[in-house]
FIGUNU-369014 format. One record per residue (C-alpha): residue in three letters; residue number from 1; x, y, z. Coordinates in Angstrom, 3 decimals, padded with zeros to 6 digits. Layout:
% FIGUNU-369014
code:pos:c1:c2:c3
ALA:NUM:X:Y:Z $
...
This chain:
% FIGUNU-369014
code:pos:c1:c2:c3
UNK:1:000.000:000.000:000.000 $
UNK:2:001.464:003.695:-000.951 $
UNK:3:002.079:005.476:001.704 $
UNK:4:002.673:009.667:001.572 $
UNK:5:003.308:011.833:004.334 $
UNK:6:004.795:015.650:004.978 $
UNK:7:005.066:016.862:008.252 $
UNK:8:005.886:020.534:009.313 $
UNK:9:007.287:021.097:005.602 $
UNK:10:008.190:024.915:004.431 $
UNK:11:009.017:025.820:001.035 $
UNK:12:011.319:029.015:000.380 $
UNK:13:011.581:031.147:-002.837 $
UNK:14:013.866:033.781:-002.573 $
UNK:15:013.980:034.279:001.171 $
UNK:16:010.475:034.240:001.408 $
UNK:17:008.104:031.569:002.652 $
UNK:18:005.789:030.326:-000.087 $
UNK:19:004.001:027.928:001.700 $
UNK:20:003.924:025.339:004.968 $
UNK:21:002.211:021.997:005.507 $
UNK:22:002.386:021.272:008.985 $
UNK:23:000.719:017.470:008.369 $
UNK:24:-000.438:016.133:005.212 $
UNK:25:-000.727:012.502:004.351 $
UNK:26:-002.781:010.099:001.961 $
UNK:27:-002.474:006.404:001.154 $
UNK:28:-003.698:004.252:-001.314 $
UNK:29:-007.327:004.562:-002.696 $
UNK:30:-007.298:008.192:-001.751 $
UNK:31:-008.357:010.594:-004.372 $
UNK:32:-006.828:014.195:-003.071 $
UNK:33:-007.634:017.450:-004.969 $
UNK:34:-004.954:020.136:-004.556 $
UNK:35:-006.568:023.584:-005.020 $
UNK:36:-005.499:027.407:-004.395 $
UNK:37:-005.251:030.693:-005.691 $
UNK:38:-002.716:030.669:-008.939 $
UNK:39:000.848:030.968:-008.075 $
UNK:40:000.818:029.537:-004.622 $
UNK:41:002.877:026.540:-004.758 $
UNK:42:000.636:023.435:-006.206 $
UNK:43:002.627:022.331:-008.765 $
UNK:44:005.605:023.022:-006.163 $
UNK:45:004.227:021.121:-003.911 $
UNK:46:003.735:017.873:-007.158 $
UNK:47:007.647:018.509:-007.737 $
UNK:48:008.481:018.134:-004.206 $
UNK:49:005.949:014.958:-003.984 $
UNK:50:007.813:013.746:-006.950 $
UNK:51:011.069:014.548:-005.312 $
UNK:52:012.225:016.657:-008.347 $
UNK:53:012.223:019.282:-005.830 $
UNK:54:014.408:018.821:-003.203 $
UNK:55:014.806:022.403:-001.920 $
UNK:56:012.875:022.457:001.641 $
UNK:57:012.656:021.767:004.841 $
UNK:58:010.852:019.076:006.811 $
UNK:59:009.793:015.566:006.281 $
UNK:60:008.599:013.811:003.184 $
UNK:61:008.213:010.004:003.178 $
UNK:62:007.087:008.075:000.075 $
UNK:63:006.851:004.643:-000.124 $
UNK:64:006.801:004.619:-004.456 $
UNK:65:007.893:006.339:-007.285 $
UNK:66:005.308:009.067:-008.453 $
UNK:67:004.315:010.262:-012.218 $
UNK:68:003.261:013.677:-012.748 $
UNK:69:001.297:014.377:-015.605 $
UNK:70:002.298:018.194:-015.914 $
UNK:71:-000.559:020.590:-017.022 $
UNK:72:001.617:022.298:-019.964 $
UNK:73:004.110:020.418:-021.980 $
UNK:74:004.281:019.974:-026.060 $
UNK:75:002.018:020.104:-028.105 $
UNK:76:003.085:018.493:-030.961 $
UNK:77:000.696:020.225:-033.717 $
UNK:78:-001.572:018.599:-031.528 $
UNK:79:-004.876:020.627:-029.506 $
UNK:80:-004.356:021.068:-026.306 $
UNK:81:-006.765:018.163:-025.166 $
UNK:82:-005.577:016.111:-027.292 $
UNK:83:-002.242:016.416:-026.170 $
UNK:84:-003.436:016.291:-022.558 $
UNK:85:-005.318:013.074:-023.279 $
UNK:86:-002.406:011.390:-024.635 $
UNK:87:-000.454:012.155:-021.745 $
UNK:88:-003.221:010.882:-019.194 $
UNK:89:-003.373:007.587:-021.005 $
UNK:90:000.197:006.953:-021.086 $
UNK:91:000.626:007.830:-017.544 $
UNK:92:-002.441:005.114:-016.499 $
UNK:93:-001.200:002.924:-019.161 $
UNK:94:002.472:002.705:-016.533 $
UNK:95:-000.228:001.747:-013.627 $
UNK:96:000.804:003.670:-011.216 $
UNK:97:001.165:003.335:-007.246 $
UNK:98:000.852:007.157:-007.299 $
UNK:99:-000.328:009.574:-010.409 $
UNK:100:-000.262:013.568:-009.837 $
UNK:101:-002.539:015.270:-013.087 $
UNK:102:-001.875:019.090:-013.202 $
UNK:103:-005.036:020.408:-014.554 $
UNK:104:-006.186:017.044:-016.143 $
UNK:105:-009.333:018.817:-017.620 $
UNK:106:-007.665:021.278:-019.409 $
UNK:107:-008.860:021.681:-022.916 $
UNK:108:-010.824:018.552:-022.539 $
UNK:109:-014.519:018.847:-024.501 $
UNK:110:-017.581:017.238:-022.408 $
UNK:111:-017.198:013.534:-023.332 $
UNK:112:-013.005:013.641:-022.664 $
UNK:113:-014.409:015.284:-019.183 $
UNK:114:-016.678:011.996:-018.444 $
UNK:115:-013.960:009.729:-019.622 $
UNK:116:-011.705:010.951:-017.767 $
UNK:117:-014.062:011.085:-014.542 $
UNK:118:-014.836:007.657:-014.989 $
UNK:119:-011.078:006.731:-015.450 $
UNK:120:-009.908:008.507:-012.446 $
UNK:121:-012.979:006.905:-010.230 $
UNK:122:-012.079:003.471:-010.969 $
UNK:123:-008.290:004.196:-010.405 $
UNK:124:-007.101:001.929:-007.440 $
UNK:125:-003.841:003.590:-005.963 $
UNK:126:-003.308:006.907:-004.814 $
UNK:127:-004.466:009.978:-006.973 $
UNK:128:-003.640:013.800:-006.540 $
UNK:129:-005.259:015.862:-008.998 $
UNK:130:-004.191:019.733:-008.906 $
UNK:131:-007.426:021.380:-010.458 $
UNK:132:-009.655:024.222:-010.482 $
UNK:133:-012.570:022.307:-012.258 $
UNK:134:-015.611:021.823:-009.839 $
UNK:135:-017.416:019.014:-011.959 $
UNK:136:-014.459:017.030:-011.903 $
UNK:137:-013.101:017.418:-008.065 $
UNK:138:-016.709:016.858:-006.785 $
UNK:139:-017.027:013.484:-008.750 $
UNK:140:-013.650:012.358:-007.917 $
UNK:141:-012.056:014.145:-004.794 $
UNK:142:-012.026:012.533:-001.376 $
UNK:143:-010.133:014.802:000.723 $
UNK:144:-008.890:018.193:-000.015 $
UNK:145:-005.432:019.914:000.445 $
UNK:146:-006.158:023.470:000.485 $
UNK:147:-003.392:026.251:000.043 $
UNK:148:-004.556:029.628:001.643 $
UNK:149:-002.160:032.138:003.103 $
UNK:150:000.587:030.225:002.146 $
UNK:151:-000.906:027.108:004.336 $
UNK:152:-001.820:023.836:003.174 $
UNK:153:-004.823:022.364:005.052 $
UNK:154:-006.040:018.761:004.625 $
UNK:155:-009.889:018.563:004.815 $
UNK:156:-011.013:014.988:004.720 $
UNK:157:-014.219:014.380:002.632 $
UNK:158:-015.448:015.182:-000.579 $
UNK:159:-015.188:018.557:-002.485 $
UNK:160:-018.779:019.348:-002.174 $
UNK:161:-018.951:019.000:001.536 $
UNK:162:-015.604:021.215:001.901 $
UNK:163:-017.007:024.128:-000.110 $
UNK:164:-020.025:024.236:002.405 $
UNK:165:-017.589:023.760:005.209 $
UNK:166:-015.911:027.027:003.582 $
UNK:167:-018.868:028.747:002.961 $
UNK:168:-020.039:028.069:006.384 $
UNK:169:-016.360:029.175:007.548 $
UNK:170:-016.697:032.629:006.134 $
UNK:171:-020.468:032.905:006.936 $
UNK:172:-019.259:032.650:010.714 $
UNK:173:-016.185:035.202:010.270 $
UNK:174:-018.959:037.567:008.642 $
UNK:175:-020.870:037.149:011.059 $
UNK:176:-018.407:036.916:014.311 $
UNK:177:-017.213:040.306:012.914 $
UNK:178:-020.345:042.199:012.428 $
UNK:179:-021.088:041.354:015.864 $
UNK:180:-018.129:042.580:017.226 $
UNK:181:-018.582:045.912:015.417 $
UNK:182:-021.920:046.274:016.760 $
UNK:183:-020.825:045.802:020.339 $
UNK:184:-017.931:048.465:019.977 $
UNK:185:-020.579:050.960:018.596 $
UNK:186:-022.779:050.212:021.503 $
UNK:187:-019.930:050.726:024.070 $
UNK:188:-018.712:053.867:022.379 $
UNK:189:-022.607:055.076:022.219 $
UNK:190:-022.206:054.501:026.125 $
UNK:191:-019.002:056.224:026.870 $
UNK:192:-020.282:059.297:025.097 $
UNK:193:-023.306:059.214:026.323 $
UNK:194:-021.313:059.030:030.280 $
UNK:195:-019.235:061.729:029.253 $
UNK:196:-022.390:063.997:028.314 $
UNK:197:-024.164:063.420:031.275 $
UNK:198:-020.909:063.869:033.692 $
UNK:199:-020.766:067.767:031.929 $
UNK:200:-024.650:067.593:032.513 $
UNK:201:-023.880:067.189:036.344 $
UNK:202:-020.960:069.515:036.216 $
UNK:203:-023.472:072.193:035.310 $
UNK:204:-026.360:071.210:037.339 $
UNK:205:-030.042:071.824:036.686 $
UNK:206:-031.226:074.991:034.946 $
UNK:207:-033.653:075.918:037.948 $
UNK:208:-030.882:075.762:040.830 $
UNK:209:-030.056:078.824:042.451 $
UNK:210:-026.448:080.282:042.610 $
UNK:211:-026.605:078.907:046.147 $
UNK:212:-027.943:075.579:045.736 $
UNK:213:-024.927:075.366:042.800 $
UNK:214:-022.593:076.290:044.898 $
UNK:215:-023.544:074.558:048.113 $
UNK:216:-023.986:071.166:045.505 $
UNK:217:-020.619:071.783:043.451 $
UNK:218:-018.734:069.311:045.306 $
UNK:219:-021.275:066.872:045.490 $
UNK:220:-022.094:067.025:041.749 $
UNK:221:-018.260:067.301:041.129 $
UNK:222:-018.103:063.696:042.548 $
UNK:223:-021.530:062.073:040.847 $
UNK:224:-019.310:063.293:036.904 $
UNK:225:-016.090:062.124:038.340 $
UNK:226:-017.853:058.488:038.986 $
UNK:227:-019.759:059.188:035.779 $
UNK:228:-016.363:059.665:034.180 $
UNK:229:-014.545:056.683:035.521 $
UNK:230:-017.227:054.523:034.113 $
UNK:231:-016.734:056.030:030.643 $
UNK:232:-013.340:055.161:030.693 $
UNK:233:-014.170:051.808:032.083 $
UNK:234:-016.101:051.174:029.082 $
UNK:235:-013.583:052.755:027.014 $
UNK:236:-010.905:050.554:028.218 $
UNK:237:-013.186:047.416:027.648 $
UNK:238:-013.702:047.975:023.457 $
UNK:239:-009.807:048.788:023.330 $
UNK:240:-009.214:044.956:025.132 $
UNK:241:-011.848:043.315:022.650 $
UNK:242:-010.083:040.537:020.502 $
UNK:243:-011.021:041.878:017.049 $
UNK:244:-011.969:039.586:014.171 $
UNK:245:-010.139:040.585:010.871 $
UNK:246:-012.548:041.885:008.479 $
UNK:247:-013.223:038.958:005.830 $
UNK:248:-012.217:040.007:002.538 $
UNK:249:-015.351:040.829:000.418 $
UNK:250:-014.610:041.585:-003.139 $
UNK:251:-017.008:044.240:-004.474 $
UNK:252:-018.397:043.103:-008.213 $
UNK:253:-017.837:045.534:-011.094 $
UNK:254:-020.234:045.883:-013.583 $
UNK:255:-019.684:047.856:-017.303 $
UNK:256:-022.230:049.752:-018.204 $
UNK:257:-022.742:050.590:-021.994 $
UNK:258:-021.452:054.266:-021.920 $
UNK:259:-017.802:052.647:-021.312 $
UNK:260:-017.856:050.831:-024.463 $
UNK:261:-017.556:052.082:-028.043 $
UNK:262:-021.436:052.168:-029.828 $
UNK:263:-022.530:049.603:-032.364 $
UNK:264:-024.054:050.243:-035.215 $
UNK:265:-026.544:047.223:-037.053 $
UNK:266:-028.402:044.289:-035.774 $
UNK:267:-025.214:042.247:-036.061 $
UNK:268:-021.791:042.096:-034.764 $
UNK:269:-021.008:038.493:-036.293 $
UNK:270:-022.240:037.127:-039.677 $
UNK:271:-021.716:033.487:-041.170 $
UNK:272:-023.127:032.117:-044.448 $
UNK:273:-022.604:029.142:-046.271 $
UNK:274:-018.995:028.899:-044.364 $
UNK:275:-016.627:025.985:-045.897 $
UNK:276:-013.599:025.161:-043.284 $
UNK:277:-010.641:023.535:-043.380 $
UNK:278:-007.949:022.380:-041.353 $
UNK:279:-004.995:021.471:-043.914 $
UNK:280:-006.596:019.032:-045.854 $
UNK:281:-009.225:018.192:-043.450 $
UNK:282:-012.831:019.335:-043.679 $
UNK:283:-013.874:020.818:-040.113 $
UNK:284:-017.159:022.570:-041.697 $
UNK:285:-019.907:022.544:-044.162 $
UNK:286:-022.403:025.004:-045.074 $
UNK:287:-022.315:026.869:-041.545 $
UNK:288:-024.167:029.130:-040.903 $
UNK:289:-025.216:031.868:-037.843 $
UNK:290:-024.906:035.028:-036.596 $
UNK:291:-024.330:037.079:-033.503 $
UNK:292:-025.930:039.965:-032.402 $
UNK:293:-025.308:042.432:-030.085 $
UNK:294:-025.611:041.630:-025.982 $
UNK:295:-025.833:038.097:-026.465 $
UNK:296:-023.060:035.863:-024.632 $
UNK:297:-022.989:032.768:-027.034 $
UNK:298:-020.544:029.504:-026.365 $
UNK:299:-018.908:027.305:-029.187 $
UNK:300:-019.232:023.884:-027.888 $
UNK:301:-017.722:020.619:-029.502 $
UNK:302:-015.409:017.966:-029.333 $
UNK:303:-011.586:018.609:-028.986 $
UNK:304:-010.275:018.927:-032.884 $
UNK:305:-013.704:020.203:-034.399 $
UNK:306:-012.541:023.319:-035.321 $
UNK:307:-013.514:025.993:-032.393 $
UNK:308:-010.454:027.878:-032.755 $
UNK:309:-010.399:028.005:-036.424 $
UNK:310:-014.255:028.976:-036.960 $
UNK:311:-012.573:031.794:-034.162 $
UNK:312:-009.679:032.683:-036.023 $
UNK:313:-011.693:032.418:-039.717 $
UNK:314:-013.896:035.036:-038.573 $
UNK:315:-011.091:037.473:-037.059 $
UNK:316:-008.932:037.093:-040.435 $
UNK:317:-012.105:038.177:-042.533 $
UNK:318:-012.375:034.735:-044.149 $
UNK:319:-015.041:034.422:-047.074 $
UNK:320:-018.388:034.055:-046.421 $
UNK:321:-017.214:035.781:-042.588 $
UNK:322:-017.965:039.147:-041.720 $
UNK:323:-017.025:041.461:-038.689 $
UNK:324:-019.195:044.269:-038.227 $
UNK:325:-017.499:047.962:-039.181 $
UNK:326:-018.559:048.724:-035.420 $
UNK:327:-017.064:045.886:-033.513 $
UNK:328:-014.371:046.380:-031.248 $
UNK:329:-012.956:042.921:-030.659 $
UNK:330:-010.828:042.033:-027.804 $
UNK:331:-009.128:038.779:-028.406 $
UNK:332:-008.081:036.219:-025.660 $
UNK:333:-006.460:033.030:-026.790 $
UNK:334:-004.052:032.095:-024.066 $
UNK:335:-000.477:033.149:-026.126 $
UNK:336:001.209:033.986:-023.223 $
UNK:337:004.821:034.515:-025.418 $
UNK:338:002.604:037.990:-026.606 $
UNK:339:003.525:039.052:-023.284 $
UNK:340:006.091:041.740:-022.198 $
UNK:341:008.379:039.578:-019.822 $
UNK:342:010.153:043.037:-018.867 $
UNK:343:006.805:045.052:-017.637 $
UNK:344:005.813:045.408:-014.472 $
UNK:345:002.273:043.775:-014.322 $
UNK:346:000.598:047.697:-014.032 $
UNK:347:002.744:048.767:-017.046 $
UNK:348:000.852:046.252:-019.021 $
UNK:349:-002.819:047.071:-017.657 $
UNK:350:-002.517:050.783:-017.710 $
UNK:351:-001.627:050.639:-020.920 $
UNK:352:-004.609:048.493:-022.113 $
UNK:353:-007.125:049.507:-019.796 $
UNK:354:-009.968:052.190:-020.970 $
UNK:355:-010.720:052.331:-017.308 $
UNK:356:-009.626:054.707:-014.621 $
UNK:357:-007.227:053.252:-011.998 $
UNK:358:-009.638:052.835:-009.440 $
UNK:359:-011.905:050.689:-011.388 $
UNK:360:-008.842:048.624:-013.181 $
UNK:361:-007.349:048.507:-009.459 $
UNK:362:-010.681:046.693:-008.688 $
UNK:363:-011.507:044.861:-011.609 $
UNK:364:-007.427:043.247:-010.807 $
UNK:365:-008.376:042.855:-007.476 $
UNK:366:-011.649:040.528:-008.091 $
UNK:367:-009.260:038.105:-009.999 $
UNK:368:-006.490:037.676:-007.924 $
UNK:369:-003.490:040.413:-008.876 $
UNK:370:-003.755:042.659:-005.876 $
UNK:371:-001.666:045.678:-004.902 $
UNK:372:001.562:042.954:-004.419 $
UNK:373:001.402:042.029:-007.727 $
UNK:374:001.743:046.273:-009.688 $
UNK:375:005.396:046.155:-009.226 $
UNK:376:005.969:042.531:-010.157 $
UNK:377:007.610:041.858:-013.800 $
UNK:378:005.395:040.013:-016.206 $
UNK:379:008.194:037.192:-016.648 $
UNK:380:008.140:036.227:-012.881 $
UNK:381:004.809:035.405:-013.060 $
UNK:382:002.759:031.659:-012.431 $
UNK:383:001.491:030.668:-016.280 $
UNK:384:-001.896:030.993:-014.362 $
UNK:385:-001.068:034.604:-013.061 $
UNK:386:000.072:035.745:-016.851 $
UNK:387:-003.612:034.193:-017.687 $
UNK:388:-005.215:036.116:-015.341 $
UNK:389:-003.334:039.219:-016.321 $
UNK:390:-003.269:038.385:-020.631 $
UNK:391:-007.630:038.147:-019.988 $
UNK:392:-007.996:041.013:-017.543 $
UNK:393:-006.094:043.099:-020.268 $
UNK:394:-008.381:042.555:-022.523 $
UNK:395:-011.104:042.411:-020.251 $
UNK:396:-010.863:045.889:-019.517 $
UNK:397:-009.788:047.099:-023.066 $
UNK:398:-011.719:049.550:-025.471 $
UNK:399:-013.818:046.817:-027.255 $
UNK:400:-017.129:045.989:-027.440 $
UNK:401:-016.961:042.319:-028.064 $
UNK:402:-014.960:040.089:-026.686 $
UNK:403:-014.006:036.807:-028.287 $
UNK:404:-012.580:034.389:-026.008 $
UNK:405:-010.720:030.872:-026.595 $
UNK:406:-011.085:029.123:-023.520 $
UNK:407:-010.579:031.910:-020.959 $
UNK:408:-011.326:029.564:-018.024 $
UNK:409:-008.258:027.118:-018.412 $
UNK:410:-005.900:027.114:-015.092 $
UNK:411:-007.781:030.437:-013.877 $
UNK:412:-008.382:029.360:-009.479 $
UNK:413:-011.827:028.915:-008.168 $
UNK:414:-012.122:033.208:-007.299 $
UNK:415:-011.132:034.132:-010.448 $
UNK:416:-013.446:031.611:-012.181 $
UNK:417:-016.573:032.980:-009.839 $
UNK:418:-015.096:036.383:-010.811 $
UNK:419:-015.178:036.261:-015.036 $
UNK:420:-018.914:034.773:-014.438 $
UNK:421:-019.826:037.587:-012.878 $
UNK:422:-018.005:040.264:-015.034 $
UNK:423:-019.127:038.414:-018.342 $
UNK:424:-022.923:038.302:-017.075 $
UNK:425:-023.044:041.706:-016.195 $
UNK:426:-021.113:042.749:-019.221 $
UNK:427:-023.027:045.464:-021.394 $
UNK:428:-021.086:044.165:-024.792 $
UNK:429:-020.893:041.021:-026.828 $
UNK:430:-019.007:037.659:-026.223 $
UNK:431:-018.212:034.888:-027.943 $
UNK:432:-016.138:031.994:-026.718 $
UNK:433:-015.391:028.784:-025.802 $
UNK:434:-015.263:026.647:-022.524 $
UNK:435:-015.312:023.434:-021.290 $
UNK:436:-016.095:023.972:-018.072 $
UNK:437:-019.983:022.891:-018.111 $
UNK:438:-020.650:024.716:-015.125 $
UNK:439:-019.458:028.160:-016.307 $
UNK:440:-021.262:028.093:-019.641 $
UNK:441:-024.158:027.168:-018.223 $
UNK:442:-023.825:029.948:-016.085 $
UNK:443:-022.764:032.592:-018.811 $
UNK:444:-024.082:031.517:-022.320 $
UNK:445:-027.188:033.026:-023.317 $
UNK:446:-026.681:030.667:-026.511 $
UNK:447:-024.960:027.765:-027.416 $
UNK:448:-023.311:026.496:-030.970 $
UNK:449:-022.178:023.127:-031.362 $
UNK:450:-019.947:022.384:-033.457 $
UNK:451:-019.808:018.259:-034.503 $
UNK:452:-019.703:016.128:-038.100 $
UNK:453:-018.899:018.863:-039.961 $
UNK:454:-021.839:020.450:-038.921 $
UNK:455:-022.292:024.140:-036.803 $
UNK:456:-026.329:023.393:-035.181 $
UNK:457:-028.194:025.915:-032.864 $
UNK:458:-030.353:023.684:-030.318 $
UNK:459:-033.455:024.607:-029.521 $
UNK:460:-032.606:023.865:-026.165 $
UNK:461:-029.595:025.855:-025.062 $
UNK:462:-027.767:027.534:-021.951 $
UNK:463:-030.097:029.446:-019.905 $
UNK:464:-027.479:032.154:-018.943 $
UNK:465:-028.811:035.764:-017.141 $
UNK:466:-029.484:037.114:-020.562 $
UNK:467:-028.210:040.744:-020.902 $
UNK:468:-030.040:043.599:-019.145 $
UNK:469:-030.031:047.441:-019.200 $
UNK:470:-030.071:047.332:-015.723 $
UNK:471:-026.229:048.599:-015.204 $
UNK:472:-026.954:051.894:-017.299 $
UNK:473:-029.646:052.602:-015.899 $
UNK:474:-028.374:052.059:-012.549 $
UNK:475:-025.441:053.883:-013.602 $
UNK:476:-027.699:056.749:-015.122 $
UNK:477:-030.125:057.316:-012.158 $
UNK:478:-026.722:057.327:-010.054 $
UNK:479:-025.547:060.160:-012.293 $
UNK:480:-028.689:062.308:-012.089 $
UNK:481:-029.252:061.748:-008.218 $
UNK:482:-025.641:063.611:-008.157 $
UNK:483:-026.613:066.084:-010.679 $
UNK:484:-026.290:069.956:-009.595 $
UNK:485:-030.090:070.285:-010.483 $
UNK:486:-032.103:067.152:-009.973 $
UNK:487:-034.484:066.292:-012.728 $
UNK:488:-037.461:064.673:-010.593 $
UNK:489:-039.369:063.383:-014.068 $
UNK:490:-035.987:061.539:-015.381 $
UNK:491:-035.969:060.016:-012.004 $
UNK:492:-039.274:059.108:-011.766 $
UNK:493:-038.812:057.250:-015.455 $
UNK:494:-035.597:055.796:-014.549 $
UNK:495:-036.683:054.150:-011.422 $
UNK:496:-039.962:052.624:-013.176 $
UNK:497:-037.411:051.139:-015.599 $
UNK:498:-035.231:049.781:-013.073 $
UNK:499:-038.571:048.467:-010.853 $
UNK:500:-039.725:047.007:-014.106 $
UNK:501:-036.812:045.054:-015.027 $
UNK:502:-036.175:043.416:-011.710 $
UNK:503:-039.557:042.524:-011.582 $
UNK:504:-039.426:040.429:-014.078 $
């Protein structure tokens, strides 16, 4: 039986912890999922596992050899799932005591996904997968190592049941420190309130005559000096109060319209009669469809069918393609060798963002690349972090439709939660592709699928939050309530709109 086990384990980079596991350990027939933010030591931790890595302190016993299945590696002319695939089955092929998949799901259309679920259920010996996929850590994940604040926690049980242990986590933090910030109002209420009626009794009552004041000046002098001591009592009381840190809430940011360039026509995105090739291999025939503007449509379809080329077709003005005059595209198809290694991480969004700091500041901030990252070169990045930072470029860009190639690959669990939001909420257009189930169910307001040759638009599709004026006009009865001269008709209109809409 394999056997794996780290105790009180630290790993350095450049003088600087970047993380600890104080106790980890699995055996055989465990299935662990390894999650955490991008660029905090996962794959580290595989190469230590491995022993690849032998910089660290602490203890690491393994009783076999490990393979890693690494989550980028050649491609070979090959897609990206495909290449991934033929990796996985080589690895299982070996029959491993211990497998490590980095990002198994990557690239991987919906049946690769249940293969490889079904595959990694039925595997018998021990099995770490680093992933930020939900579907496939809840179907396969026993325990959990989490990675937060540069610790590694081991939560035994399923994925499922440690997101509502998280959730439940936070819930209490929320709600320990709201507590704790009502109770420090209260007792600040009540030293001020002491301190006003001490003066109160230091001035004595209105109808006193100058000699009942004086006769009662020592007296009262006494009653505000007791009246006193209990303020500062009180005082002293909030000042000893262990204080809960303030949970980290990360406000959402939502475009409205008037930040993005007009369109012009009823469609951004025309296909007729489309003929595709790959080389010598027919991908399409006789496609057809169109996009118009404020949808949110998905490309769906087996790894090799020709997602990226339909993608790139249409953005090199192919025949039988056409790009509306108006469109503003903003392009994200995970080449991170188009970015600057030499820029600091803010050199590259100030110059792409048609945003003012503050908003780009927060926008970065919902993903991931806080304040520590501005100064940070591009080069020294995680390939996840230069994800995060090649999308949110183009996220907050001057275009009005974004075309994405699988924006969700090796982004962490926030960020994930994060583009959902921003793409739902988003005023413009978007076309892409994703995998991840979940995420285009949550986004897509249509779905294409793309198999036998054939480009079909379902009936039945992805029941996404279909677009809304709500942000403008949220964003325009903001405006007007700040207005030098309020217009109490506009108003009126604007907040029947708004009433109207989230009634429906």
């Amino acid at each position: 039986m394999t056997q794996l086990t780290l105790n009180n384990l630290t790993k350095t980079v450049a003088g600087e912890t970047l993380f600890t596991a104080e106790h980890l350990t699995a055996q055989s027939g465990d299935r662990v999922g390894i999650i955490g933010a991008n660029g905090t030591g996962k794959s580290t931790l595989a190469h230590i596992i491995c022993g690849t890595d032998t910089d660290f302190t602490g203890q690491r016993a393994v009783t076999d050899t490990a393979i890693l299945v690494p989550q980028i590696a050649p491609n070979a002319g090959r897609s990206g799932g495909q290449s991934m695939l033929d990796r996985i089955r080589r690895a299982m092929a070996q029959r491993p005591e211990l497998l490590i998949l980095d990002e198994p799901s990557a690239n991987l259309d919906d049946e690769h996904q249940s293969w490889l679920i079904g595959q990694l259920q039925h595997f018998s010996g021990l099995l770490i997968i680093i992933s930020h996929d939900r579907e496939l850590l809840a179907a396969v994940a026993t325990q959990i190592w989490s990675l937060e604040d540069h610790v590694y926690t081991q939560y035994n049980g399923s994925f499922t049941k440690f997101e509502t242990y998280r959730e439940q986590r936070r819930e209490n933090a929320r709600s320990q420190y709201q507590n704790e910030q009502n109770d420090r109002r209260k007792l600040r209420l009540a030293v001020q309130a002491r301190h006003e009626k001490a003066d109160r009794i230091r001035k004595g009552s209105r109808s006193m005559s100058a000699a009942e004041r004086a006769n009662s000046q020592s007296v009262r002098e006494q009653n505000a000096g007791k009246m006193e001591r209990g303020a500062r009592a009180l005082r002293d009381r909030a000042e000893r109060q262990t204080t809960t840190v303030k949970p980290h809430e990360t406000a959402a940011l939502k475009l409205v319209a008037t930040d993005l360039p007009p369109v012009t026509g009823k469609r951004l995105i025309a296909v007729e009669d489309l003929h595709l090739k790959r080389g010598k291999h027919n991908l399409l025939q006789h496609a057809r469809f169109s996009v118009t503007p404020g949808e949110r449509v998905a490309l769906a379809g087996p790894n090799g069918c020709g997602k990226s080329t339909l993608i790139e077709a249409i953005l090199s003005h192919a025949p039988n393609t056409r790009l509306a005059p108006s469109a503003r595209v903003g392009y994200f198809h995970q080449d991170m060798t188009e970015l600057p290694a030499a820029k600091t991480v803010w050199q590259v969004m100030s110059a792409a963002t048609a945003l003012d700091g503050n908003r780009t500041r927060q926008v970065m901030g919902a993903f991931g690349l806080t304040a520590r990252f501005y100064d940070r070169l591009v080069g020294d990045l995680s390939g996840g972090e230069q994800v995060k930072l090649q999308l949110l470029a183009i996220l907050v860009s001057t275009s009005n439709l974004l075309i994405l190639d699988e924006p969700t690959n090796y982004l962490d669990l926030p960020a994930l939660r994060a583009l959902e939001d921003y793409l739902i909420g988003y005023p413009g257009t978007v076309l892409f592709v994703a995998h991840d189930q979940e995420f285009r169910q949550h986004v897509a307001t249509r779905t294409l699928v793309m198999a036998d040759h054939q480009l079909t638009d379902p009936a039945k599709t992805a029941k996404g939050v279909p677009a809304s004026d709500l942000p403008r006009l949220q964003f325009e009865y903001d405006q007007a309530m700040m207005a030098p001269e309020l217009d109490t008709q506009r108003l009126k209109e604007l907040r029947e709109q708004i009433a109207a809409i989230k009634g429906k």
